[in-house]
Structure formats: structure tokens, C-alpha cells
N, C-alpha and C positions, 0 to 999 in steps of 0.2 A: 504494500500500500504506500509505503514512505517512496518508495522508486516512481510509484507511478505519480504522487505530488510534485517528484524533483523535477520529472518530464515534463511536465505539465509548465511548472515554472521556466523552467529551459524554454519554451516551446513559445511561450509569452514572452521571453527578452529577449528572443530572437526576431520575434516580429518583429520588432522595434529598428533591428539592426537591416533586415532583410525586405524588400516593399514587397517581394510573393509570400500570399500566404503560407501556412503551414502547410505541408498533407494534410488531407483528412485520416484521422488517429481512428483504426476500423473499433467499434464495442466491443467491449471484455465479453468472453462467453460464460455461461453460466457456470460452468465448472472454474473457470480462473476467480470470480467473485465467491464463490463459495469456499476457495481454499483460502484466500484473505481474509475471510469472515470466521474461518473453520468450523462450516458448517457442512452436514452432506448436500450435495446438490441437489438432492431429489427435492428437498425441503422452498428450495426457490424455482422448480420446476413447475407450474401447474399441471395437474394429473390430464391425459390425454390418452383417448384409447389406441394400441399398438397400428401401424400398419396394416392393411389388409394385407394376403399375400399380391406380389409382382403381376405371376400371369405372361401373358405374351397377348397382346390388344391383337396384333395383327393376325394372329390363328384364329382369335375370338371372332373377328369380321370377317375373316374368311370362312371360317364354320356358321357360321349364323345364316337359317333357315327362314325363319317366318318367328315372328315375337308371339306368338302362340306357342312354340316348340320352346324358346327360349324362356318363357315364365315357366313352361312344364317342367323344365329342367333344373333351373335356377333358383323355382317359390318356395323350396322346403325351408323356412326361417326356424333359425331358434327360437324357441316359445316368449324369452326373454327378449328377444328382438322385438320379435312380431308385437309383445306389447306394448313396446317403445311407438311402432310406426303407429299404430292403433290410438294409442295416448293424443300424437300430435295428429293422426286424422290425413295423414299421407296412406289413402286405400291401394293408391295406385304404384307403389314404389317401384315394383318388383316389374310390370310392366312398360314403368316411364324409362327403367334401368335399359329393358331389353330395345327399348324405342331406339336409343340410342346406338347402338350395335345395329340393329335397321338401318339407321339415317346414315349411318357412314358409310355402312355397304354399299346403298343405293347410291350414293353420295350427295343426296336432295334435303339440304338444311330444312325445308317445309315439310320433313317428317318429324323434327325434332318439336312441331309448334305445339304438340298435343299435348307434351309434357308440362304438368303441375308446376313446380317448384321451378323459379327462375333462372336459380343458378345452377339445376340438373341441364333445364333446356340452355343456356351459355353454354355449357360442357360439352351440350349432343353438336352445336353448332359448331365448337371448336375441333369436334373431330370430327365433322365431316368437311372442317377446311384442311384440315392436315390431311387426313385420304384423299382427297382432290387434290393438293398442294396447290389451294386456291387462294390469297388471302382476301380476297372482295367478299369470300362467306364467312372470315372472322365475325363475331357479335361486336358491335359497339360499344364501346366504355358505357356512353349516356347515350339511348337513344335522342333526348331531347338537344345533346351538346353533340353533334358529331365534330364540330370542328376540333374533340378531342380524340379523335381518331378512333381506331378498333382494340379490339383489348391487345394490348403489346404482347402476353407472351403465346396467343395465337398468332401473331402477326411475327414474333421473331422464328417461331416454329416452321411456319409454311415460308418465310423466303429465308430463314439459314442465318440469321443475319444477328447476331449476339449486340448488337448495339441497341437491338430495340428493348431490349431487359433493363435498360438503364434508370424508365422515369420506375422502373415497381423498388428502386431504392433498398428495404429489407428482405423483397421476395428476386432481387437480380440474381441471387446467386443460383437459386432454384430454376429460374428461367435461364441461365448461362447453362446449368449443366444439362437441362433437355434438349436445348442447340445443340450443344458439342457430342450428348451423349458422355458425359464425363463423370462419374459419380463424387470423383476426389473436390469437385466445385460446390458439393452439396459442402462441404466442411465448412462454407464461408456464411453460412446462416448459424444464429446462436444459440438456440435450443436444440436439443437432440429431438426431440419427437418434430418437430420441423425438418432434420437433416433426415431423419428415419423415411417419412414420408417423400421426401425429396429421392433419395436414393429408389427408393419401392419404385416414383414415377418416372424415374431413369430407364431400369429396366423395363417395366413396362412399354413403356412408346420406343422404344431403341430400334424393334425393325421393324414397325410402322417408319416411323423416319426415314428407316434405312430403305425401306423399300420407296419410297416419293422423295428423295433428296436431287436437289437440286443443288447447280455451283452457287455459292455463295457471292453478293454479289462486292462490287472492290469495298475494302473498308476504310474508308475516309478518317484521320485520325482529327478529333474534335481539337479545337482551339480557339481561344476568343480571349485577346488581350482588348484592356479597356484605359486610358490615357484620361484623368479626370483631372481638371483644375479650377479652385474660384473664381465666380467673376469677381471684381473690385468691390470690397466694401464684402464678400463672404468669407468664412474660414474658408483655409483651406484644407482640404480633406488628410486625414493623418496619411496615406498611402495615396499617391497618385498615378502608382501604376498599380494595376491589378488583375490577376490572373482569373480572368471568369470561365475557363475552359467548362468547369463540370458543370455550369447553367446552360450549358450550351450543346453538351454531349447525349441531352437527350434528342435531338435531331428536333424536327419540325412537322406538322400536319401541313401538308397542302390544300386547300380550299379551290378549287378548279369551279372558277364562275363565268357564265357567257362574256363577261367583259376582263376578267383576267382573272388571277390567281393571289390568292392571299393567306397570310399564314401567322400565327404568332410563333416568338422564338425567344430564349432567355426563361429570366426568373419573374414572371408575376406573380405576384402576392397577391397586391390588392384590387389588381384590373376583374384577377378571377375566384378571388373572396367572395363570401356572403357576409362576411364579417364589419367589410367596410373598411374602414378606418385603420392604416398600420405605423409604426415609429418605430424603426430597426433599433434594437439595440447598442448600444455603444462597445460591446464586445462585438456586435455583427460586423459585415463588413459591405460593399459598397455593391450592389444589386442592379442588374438592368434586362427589364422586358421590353419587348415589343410588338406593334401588329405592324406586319409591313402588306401591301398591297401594290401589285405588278403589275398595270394593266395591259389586257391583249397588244402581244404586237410593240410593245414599249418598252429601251433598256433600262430609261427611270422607275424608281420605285418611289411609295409615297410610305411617308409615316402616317398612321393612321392612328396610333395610340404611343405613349410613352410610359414608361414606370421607371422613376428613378429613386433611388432608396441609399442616402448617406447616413451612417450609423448616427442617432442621437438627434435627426430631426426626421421634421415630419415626410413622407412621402412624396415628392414631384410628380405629378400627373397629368399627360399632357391628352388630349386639347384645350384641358381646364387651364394650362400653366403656361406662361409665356413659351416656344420655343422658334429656332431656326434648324433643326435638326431636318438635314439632308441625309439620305440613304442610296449608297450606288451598289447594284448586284453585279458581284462581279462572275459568279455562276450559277445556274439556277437548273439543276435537271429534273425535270418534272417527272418521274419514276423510284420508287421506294427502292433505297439504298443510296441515289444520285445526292450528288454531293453540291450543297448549298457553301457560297461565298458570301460575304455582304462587310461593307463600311458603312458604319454611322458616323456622322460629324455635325456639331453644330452645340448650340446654346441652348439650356434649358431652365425656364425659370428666372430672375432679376435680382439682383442686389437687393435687400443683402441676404437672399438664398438665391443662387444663381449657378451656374454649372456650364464649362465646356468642355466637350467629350469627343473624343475619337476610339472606336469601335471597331476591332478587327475583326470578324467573328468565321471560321471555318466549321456547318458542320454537314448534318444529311439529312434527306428526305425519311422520315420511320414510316409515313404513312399519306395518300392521295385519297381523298372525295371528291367524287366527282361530281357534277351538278345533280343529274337523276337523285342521288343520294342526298342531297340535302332536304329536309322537309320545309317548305311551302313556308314558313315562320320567318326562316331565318333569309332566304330572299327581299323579305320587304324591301321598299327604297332607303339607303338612308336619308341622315338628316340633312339637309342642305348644306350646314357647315360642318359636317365632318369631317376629319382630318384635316381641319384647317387652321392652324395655328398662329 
């Protein structure tokens, strides 16, 4: 415990000396806290039932008959079970299970719609985009929010692509080892009965994968340096260079609209809050989102939204906030995986809170909507001065 305080300190009086941040320092796992504590781990574990067994998915879709023959086979539950499902009123379990083994086979997500429970039918959808090796039949994060693209670790599954694991943060490491097929990447999640389950879904889907794999497509290594300084009459920011790579390494949604293409990218907070209202703290460090919009046909790009976030005050938010912020793309491949360029420059905000910025940002495409796919809501016109600063 005393080693990990001295790091700690280390780590703080180097910032000082150093304008890149630190690494991020990965969480202690439950067995290293438990042996500083000296307590057994099991004690700070929450109790979780074992793994099912592994299985081979892809024998299971390939033997699968008819979900008549498959509940015949599969409904003898433990009596203890059966009154579990019974309790919460799920009649259909054992059939919605075999639905799923159906929909893959057939490879037709609209067999999966029959299924009760929400996240059974995600699942059924999920693997019948991985049997197709399709990702246009991944499920939605939010069907109401597509502009947040499809659930990432369907989406890194069917195109190969380990970068798309990046926004699931605590569950990356479980989506990295189903990409790769690696069980040793289960290790980087920090509960066992997470890494248990992780490992199980390794072998599991291993030659399902293997059998729909596809070349990976290039992988673009993320980057995004950010050049901040006051205008006259504001502090100036404790670090003026700053390394935003990992706000940026989650790649980008493309928005494919009849007049061009639009996408947010970086750190929003509070653009995409319900919360409202944010003030980084003074131990944060210096945050920047964006919505850029391309239109058809056009090498310009327009700012459409701004988030700016300097530790200890309040948030910059632009069209509400003075700006001159210019944006030049400098590549833009409209294909999941393709690799997005872009500079931001310009002034945000007036004395005496004011900001100018240069933005270097390298990262990729995770995910394309296309118009068909957007619901009828989110087309409205906008406002007349939007993105007008």
C-alpha cells in the first residue's frame, strides 16, 4: 500500500515537470487489494453463478433443426431453475433460447423479433450478424440515438477490427479477446467471475469466427495532440500541450445524410449529458469534443458544436460561446475501419475565459449510418443559426 502512495506521488510531481500526461495507471485487481487488506478475496468478490459450460456455437447452428426439436431437447430444466424462470414469469425461455440458434442459421435477424427479453433478442441479433459476417444486422446501442452507432462488440466481431472495443472501457478487454480469439486478454478484466465468463465466450464463438473471418481491415494508430493557450486577460492553462490520443481512439460514427456527412468525435460530457451542467475538476485535465459536419461534395468542414473543458472552470460550449474555430479534413474514408484526419484551429470563448486551440486529431471510422437508417426524428431541418458562431 505504502509503494502504491509513493507512485502515486511520483506520478503527481512529474506532471509538473513533464506537459504529457501520465499513463493511465490500469485498477488493482481484486486479489492485489485483498492481499493489502489481508483479507480473502472471495470476501470482496460478489457471489456470481459459475460459467455455463463453453460448447462449440458453430456445431450448435449447424445441428439445429427446427426450435420444436430444439426445446424437445434442451426443456428438461432443473426443478430449481424452472422455478426461478417461473418466479420472474419468463414462460418462454427455453424456446426464445432455441429462437436464437434458428435466426443464425437462417441468418434472418427478423426471427430473432419474437423473443421476450430485450437483451436475449440483442444477442439473437448479434449472432446472426456474426454468421453472416454482416455488420449492418449488429443491434443499435439506442434505437432512439443511432448517431451512436451499433453495439461495438458486434460490430468489432463481424469486421475483425479490435479498435472498436475501445468506447466499452471495463468490458474492452472481453471484446479484444473474442476479436483475437485470445483467452490470455481475458486476464485484463478484474474480477474472476468476469474473466471466467470471458474465457467460456472465447471458446465458445472461436470457430464460429473462425469459420466467417475476414482480413482485418489497416489499423490506423489513434492520435490527437491539442496546442491550448489564453487569450489576454485568461489564465493560462497549467499544460499547454496535451496529449488527447485516448478521447480520440474510440474512432467516430458517420452520419451519411442526402447533403453530406456528419459525425461527433473526442470527449463530450456535457453536449451528450442528461445531467446538464459540468466543471472539470482541477485534478482533470483539458477535454475537447466535437460535431463536425462535411457537406456533399465539399473539402471544408463546418463546426457544428464545440465542448471545451479546462480543469476548475466552467465548460465552453459553442454555438452558445463566442468562437472562430475552423476545421480542415484532411482525410475522410467513409467505410468502417477508414481512417479519419482533421485540424481544428481557432478561438473559443473571450476574455477573461477565452481559448486558442490547434487540434491535430488522427483516428477511424468504428461505424457508418446511412440515411435509410436514421429515423424520420432526427432528419428534421435544423435551426437556422446552427452552427453559426
Amino acid at each position: 500500500m505504502k509503494r502504491a502512495l509513493l507512485a502515486m506521488a511520483l506520478a503527481t510531481a512529474a506532471c509538473d515537470r513533464d506537459e504529457r500526461p501520465p499513463p493511465p495507471v490500469p485498477p488493482a485487481s481484486v486479489a492485489s487489494v485483498a492481499s493489502a487488506l489481508k483479507v480473502d478475496a472471495s470476501q470482496l468478490e460478489t457471489p456470481s453463478d459459475p460459467p455455463a459450460a463453453a460448447g462449440d456455437l458453430k456445431v450448435e447452428i449447424d445441428r439445429f433443426t427446427t426450435v420444436e426439436a430444439c426445446v424437445a431437447e434442451r426443456g428438461a430444466l432443473d426443478p430449481l431453475i424452472g422455478d426461478a424462470l417461473e418466479a420472474i414469469g419468463y414462460e418462454t425461455f427455453v424456446v426464445d433460447a432455441c429462437r436464437t440458434l434458428d435466426a443464425a442459421k437462417a441468418k434472418d435477424a427478423k426471427r430473432c423479433a419474437a423473443i421476450d427479453a430485450s437483451s436475449l433478442r440483442a444477442r439473437c441479433e448479434t449472432m446472426v450478424a456474426i454468421a453472416a459476417g454482416d455488420p449492418d444486422a449488429c443491434p443499435w446501442l439506442s434505437p432512439t440515438r443511432v448517431n451512436l452507432g451499433r453495439d461495438e462488440t458486434c460490430l468489432a466481431l463481424t469486421t475483425r477490427d479490435p479498435r472498436v472495443c475501445a468506447p466499452l472501457r471495463s468490458e474492452a478487454a472481453r471484446c479484444e479477446a473474442l476479436v483475437t480469439r485470445d483467452e490470455k486478454r481475458c486476464d485484463g478484466l478484474i474480477r474472476e467471475a468476469p474473466r471466467a465468463r470471458c474465457r467460456r465466450d472465447v471458446k465458445r464463438f472461436a470457430s464460429l469466427l473462425a469459420s466467417t473471418d475476414a482480413s482485418a481491415p489497416p489499423a490506423t494508430a489513434a492520435s490527437a495532440k491539442l496546442e491550448i493557450h489564453g487569450l489576454e486577460g485568461t489564465e493560462e492553462p497549467k499544460s499547454t500541450s496535451v496529449d488527447l490520443r485516448d478521447d480520440f481512439a474510440r474512432g467516430v460514427v458517420l452520419m451519411e445524410q442526402l447533403d453530406g456527412v456528419r459525425f461527433d468525435t473526442g470527449d463530450l460530457r456535457e453536449l451528450q449529458s442528461s445531467t446538464g451542467f459540468y466543471v472539470p475538476t482541477p485534478l482533470d485535465r483539458v477535454h475537447v469534443g466535437l460535431t463536425i459536419f462535411v457537406p456533399r461534395g465539399a473539402t471544408a468542414a463546418r463546426v457544428e458544436a464545440t465542448e471545451l473543458g479546462v480543469p476548475g472552470t466552467a465548460t465552453l460550449l459553442t454555438p452558445a460561446s463566442r468562437s472562430t474555430l475552423k476545421a480542415t479534413i484532411g482525410k475522410l474514408d467513409r467505410a468502417r475501419g477508414g481512417e479519419v484526419k482533421l485540424t481544428l484551429e481557432g478561438e473559443v470563448g473571450a476574455s477573461p475565459r477565452g481559448y486558442r486551440l490547434k487540434l491535430e486529431v488522427t483516428t477511424f471510422v468504428r461505424d457508418v449510418v446511412k440515411p435509410g437508417a436514421i429515423p424520420s426524428q432526427l432528419l428534421l431541418p435544423r435551426p437556422p443559426d446552427a452552427g453559426k458562431h
